[in-house]
C-alpha positions as CSV (number, residue, x, y, z in Angstrom):
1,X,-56.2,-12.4,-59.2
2,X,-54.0,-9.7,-56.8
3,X,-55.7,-9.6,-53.2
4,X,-54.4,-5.6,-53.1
5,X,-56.6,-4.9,-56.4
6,X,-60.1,-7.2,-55.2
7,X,-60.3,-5.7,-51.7
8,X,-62.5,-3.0,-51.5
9,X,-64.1,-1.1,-48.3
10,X,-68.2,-1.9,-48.1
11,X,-68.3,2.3,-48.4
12,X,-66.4,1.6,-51.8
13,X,-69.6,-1.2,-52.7
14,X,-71.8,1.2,-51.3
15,X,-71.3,4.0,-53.6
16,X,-70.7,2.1,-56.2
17,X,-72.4,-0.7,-56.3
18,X,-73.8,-1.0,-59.9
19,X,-69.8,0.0,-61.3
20,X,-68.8,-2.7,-59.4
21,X,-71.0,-5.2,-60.4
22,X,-70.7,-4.5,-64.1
23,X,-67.0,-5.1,-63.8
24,X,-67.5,-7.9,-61.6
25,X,-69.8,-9.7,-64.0
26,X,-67.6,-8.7,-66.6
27,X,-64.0,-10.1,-66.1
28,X,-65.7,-12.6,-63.7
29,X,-63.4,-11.2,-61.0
30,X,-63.6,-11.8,-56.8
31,X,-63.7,-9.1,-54.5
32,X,-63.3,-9.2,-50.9
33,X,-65.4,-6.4,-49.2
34,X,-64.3,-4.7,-45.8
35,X,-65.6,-3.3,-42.7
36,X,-63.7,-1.4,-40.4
37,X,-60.6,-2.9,-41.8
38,X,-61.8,-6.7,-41.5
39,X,-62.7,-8.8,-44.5
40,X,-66.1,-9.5,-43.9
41,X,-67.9,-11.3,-47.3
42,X,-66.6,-12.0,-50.7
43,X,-68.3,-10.9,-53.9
44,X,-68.0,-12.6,-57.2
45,X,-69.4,-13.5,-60.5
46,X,-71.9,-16.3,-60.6
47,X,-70.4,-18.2,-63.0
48,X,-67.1,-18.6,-60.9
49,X,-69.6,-19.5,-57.9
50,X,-71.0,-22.2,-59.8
51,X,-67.6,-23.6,-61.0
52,X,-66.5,-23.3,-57.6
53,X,-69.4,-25.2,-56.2
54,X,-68.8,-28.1,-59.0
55,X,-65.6,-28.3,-58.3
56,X,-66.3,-28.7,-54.5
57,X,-69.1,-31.5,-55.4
58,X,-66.0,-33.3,-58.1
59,X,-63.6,-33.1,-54.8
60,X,-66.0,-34.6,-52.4
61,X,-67.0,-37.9,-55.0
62,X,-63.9,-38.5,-55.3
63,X,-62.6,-38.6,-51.6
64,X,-66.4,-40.6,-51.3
65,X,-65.5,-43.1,-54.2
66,X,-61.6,-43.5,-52.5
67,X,-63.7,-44.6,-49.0
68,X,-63.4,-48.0,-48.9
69,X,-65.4,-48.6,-45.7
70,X,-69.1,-50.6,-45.7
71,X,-70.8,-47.2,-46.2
72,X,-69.1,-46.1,-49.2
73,X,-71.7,-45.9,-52.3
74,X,-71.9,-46.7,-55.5
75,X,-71.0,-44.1,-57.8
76,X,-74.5,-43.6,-59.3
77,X,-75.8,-42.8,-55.5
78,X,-73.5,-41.0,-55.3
79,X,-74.1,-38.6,-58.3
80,X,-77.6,-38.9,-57.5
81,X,-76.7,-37.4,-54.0
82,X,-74.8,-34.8,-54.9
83,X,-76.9,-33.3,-57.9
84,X,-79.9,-33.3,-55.0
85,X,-77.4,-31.3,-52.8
86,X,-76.7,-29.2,-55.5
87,X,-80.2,-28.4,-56.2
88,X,-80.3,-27.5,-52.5
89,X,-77.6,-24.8,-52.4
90,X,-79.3,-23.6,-55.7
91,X,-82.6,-22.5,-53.9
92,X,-80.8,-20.9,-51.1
């Protein structure tokens, strides 16, 4: 992904919002979305959200699974825990 072809102004989204979704959705593509010059929000395709998100949850058992202090948990807690957090951002 080139930053200078995924930024676009929020008067860009504004006008074409539906365009950009479409082409979003579409090539599963990341746009960051300005405001008088500032990134403020990024916009992307779910799927690559979700991936994301899995990949975040994949990062953190494995730096809780490396812990080797009395609180470290079992790896099926720790599964358990992070499908229930999971779960959690999904309502949101």
């Amino acid at each position: 992904m080139k930053l200078s072809e995924s930024v676009k102004s929020i008067s860009y989204l504004k006008a074409n919002a539906a365009n950009l979704i479409e082409e979003i959705n579409k090539d599963q593509k990341t746009f960051v979305i300005t405001q008088n010059g500032e990134a403020k929000v990024v916009v992307q395709d779910i799927k690559v959200y979700e991936k994301a998100q899995e990949t975040m949850a994949m990062l953190k058992l494995i730096a809780m699974t490396r812990d080797k202090s009395k609180s470290a948990k079992g790896i099926k807690e720790t599964f358990s825990d992070l499908r229930s957090e999971l779960k959690a951002n999904q309502q949101l």
